[in-house]
C-alpha positions as CSV (number, residue, x, y, z in Angstrom):
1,X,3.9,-9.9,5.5
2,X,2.7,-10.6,9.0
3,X,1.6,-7.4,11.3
4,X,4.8,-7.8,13.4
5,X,6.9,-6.8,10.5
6,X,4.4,-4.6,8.6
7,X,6.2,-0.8,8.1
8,X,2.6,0.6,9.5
9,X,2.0,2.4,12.7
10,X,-1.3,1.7,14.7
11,X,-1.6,5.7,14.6
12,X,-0.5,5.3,10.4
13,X,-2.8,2.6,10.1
14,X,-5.7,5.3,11.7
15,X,-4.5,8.0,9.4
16,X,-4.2,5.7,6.2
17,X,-7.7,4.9,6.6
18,X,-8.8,8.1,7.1
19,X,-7.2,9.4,4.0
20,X,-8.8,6.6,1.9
21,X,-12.4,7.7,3.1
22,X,-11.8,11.2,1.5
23,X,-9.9,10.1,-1.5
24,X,-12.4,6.6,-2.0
25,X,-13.3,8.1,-5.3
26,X,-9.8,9.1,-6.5
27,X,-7.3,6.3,-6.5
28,X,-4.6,8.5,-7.8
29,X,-4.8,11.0,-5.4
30,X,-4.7,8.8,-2.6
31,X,-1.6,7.0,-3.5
32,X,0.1,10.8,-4.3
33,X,-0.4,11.4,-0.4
34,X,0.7,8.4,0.5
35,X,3.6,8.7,-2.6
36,X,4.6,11.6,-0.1
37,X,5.1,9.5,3.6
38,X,8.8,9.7,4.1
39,X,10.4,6.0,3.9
40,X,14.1,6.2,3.0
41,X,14.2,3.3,0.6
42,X,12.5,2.2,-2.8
43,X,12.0,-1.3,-0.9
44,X,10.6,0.0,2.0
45,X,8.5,2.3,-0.1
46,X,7.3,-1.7,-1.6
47,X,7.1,-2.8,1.5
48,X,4.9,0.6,2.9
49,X,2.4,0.1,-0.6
50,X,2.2,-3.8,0.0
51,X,1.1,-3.3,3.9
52,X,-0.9,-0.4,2.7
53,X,-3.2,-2.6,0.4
54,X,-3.3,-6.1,2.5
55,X,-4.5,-3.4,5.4
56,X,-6.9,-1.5,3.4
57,X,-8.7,-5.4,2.0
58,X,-9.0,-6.4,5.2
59,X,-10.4,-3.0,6.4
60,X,-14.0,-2.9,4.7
61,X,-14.9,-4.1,0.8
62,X,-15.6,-0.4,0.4
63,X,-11.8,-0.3,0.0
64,X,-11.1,-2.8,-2.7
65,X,-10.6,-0.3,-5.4
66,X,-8.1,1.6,-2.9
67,X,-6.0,-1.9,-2.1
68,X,-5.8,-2.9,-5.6
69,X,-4.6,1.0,-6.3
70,X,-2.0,0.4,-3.7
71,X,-0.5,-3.5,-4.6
72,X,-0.5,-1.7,-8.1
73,X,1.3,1.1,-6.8
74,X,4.0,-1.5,-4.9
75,X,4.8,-3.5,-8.2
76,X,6.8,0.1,-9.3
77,X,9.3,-0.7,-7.2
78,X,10.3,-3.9,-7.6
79,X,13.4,-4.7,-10.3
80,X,13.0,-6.6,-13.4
81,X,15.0,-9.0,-11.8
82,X,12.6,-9.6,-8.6
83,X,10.0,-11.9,-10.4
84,X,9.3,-14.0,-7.1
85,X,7.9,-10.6,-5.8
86,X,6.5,-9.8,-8.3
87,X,4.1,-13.1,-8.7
88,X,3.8,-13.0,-4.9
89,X,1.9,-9.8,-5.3
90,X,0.0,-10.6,-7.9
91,X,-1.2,-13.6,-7.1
């Protein structure tokens, strides 16, 4: 997903990586208060978690653990059915 089409905000994209500074030790806390950012759609919740994690690997290594968390995190939305997203992610 290129940055043209990604469902973050530059002020998002600020707040994101705030909130994985303080939650850097808990991965499951993090993605709870992310869980929470309003995005109408289970795909665009994907979407959100998949721009989340490319943004957070190319931030700083000191996120990798947070990225990972987040890909993971996208992968609960997809259908059984969408296996090309699926190996797209984890590949």
């Amino acid at each position: 997903m290129n940055e043209n089409t990604s469902p973050v905000s530059e002020k998002m994209k600020k707040d994101i990586l705030e909130l994985a500074e303080k939650h850097k030790e808990n991965t499951d806390k993090f993605i709870r208060v992310i869980e929470k950012i309003i995005v109408p759609t289970e795909y665009q919740k994907k979407d959100l978690f998949l721009s989340v994690g490319n943004m957070l690997y190319l931030s700083s290594s000191s996120y990798i653990r947070m990225a990972s968390a987040s890909w993971e995190h996208a992968l609960k939305y997809l259908e059984n059915k969408d296996g090309i997203e699926r190996a797209k992610i984890l590949t």
